[in-house]
C-alpha positions in Angstrom: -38.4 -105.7 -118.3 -40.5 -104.5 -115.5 -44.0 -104.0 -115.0 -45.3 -100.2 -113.7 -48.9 -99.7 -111.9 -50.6 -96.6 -113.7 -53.5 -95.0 -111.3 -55.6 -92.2 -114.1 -57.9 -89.7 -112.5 -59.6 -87.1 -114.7 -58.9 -83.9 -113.7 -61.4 -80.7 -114.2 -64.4 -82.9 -114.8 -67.5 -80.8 -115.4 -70.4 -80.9 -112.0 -71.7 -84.4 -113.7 -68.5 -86.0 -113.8 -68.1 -86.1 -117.5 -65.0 -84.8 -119.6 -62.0 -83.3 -117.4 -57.9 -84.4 -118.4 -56.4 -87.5 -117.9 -53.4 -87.7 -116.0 -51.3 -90.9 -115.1 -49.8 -91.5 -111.6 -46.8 -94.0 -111.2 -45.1 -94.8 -108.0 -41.7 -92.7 -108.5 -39.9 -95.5 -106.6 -40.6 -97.8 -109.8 -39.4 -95.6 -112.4 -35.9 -94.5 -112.3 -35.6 -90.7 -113.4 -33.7 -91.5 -116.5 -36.7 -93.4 -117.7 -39.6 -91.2 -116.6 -39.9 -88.6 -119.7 -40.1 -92.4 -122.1 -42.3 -93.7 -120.0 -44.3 -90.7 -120.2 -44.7 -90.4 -124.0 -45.4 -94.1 -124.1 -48.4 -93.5 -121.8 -49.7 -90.8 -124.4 -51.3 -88.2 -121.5 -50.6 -84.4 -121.6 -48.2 -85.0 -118.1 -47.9 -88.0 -116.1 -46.8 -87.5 -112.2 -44.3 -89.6 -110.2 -45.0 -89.9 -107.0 -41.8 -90.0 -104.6 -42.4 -89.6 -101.5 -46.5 -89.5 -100.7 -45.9 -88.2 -97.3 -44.7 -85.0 -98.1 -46.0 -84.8 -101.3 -42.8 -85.1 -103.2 -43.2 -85.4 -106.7 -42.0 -85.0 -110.6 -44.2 -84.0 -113.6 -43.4 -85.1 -116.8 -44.8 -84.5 -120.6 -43.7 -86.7 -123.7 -40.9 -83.6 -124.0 -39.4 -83.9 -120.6 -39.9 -82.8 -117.0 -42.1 -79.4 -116.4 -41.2 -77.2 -113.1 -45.1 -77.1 -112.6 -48.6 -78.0 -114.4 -51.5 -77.1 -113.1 -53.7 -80.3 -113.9 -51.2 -82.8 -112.5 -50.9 -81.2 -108.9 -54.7 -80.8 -108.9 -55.0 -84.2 -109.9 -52.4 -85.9 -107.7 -53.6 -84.1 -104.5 -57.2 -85.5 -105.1 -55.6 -89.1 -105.6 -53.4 -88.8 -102.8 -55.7 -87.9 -100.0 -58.2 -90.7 -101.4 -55.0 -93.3 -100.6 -54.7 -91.6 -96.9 -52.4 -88.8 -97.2 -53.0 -84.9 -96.3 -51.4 -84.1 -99.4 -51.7 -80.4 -97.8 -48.6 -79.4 -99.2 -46.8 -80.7 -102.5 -43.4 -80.1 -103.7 -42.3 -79.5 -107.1 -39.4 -78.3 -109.0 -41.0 -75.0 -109.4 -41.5 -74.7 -105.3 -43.7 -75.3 -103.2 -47.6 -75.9 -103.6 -50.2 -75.7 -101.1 -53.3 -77.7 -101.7 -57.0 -76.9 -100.7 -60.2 -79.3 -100.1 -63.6 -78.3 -100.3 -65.8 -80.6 -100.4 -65.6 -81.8 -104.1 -63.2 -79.1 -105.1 -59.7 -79.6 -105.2 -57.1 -76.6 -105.4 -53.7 -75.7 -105.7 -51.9 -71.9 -105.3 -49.3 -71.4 -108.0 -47.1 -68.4 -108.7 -48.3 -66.5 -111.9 -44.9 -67.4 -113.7 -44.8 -71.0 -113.2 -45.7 -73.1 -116.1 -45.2 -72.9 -119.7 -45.2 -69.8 -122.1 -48.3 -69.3 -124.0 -49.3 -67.6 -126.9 -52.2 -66.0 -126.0 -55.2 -65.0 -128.6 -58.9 -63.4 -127.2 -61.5 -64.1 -129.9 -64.8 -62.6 -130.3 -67.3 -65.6 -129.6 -67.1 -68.6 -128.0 -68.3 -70.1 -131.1 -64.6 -68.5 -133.1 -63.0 -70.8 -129.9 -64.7 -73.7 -131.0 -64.6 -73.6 -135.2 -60.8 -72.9 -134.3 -58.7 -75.6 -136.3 -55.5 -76.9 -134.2 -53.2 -77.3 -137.7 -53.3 -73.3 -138.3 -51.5 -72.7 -134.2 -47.9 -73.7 -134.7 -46.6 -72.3 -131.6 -45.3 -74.1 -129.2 -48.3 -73.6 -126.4 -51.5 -71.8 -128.3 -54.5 -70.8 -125.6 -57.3 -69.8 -127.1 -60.0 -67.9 -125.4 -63.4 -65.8 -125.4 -65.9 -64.0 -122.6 -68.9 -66.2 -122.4 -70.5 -64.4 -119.4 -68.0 -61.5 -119.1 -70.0 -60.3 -116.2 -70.0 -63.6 -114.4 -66.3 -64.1 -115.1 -67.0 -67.3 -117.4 -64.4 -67.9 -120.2 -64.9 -70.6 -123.1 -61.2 -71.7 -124.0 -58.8 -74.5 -125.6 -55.2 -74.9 -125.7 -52.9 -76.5 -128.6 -49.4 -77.9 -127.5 -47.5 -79.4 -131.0 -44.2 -78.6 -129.5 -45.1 -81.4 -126.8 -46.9 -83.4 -129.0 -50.3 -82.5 -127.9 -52.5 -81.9 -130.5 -55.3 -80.0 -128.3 -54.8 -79.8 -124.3 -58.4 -80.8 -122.6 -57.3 -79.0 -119.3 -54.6 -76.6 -118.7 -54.4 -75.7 -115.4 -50.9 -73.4 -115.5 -52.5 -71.5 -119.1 -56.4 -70.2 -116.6 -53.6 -69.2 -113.9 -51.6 -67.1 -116.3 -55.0 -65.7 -117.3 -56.4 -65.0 -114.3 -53.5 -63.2 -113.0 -53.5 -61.4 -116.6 -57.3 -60.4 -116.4 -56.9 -59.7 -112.6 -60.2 -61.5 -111.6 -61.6 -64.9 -110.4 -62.4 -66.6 -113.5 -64.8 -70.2 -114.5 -63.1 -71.4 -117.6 -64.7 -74.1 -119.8 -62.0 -75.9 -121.8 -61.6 -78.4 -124.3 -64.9 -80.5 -124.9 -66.2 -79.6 -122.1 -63.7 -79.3 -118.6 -64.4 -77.1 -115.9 -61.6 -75.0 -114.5 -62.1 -72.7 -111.6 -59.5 -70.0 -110.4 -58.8 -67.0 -107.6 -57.2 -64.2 -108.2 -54.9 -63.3 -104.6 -52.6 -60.8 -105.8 -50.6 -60.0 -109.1 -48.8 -63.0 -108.3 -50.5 -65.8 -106.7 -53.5 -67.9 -107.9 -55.2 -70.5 -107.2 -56.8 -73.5 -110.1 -59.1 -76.3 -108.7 -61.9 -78.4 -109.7 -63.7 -81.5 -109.5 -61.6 -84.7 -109.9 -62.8 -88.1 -110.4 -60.6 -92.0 -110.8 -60.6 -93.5 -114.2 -59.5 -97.2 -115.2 -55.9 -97.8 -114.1 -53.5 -99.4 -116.5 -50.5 -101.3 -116.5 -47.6 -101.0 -119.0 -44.3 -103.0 -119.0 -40.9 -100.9 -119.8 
């Protein structure tokens, strides 16, 4: 049996710090890949990242279903962390290709293609408030995003995601759904998700966006496998 080092940041936390997605951060050269997707659903978190190579950015995302070609809240996340250790983490590489990261300031962004990620089900309801009285058990699909116009003008969006297929009840932060969305609506957009994350997005062209936000470190863990 052997014991693995779990780093958790919060990813999308609103400007006081408060809410945003967990997301667990294991040293890839711990975990064999065999064991990674276990490991994963033991840890309970939407994804978890291995880190492989912190250099060049070289990494592996995984849900409790298996490994994802890109998620937008793990590459956010894992950029943050890996610049705190000492890294540019300028550049990451996942499955999906390659991911340029940005840093300003407090912000942390990443430019994805418009097709990475999962496929979602999208539904636009009239009010914010239909978003939130929305009950999870009635969205069977395998990724449900939810979403109205809070400021329409200002580009605000008040959303929330359900993943059963993955075994996530309700997604706080879904970084790959507000790039979908974005290139969808064609427009920078400020998405509030979940209880309460914060989600920020440019549109560049009918095929690249970019998702950031504010990330902040949470109590690591340790768990033996």
């Amino acid at each position: 049996m052997s014991t693995v080092a779990v780093d958790v940041v919060r990813v999308f936390v609103d400007p006081s710090g408060d809410f945003g997605n967990p997301l667990g951060i294991v040293d890839g050269t711990r975990v064999p890949p065999a064991d990674r997707r276990e490991l994963a659903a033991r840890l309970g978190y939407s994804e978890t990242v291995y880190v492989d190579d912190p250099a060049t950015g070289r990494l592996q995302i995984f849900a409790a279903t298996g490994e994802m070609a890109f998620a937008g809240h793990p590459t956010v996340g894992v950029a943050w962390w890996l610049r705190t250790q000492g890294y540019p983490a300028d550049v990451l590489h996942v499955p999906a290709g390659e991911v340029p990261v940005r840093h300003d300031g407090d912000l942390t962004s990443v430019r994805a293609h418009a097709t990475w990620g999962s496929t979602f089900e999208w539904h636009q309801l009239p009010t914010p408030d239909d978003v939130l009285a929305a009950d999870p058990a009635q969205y069977e699909a395998g990724h449900t995003f939810l979403w109205s116009w809070q400021d329409e003008q200002q580009g605000t969006i008040r959303a929330r995601m359900f993943a059963p297929a993955m075994g996530v009840r309700e997604d706080e932060a879904t970084g790959s759904a507000v790039t979908q969305l974005t290139a969808r609506l064609g427009r920078d957009l400020t998405v509030v998700q979940g209880a309460g994350s914060h989600l920020l997005t440019t549109y560049l062209d009918p095929d690249w966006v970019t998702v950031g936000g504010r990330v902040t470190v949470a109590a690591p863990r340790t768990l033996d496998y």
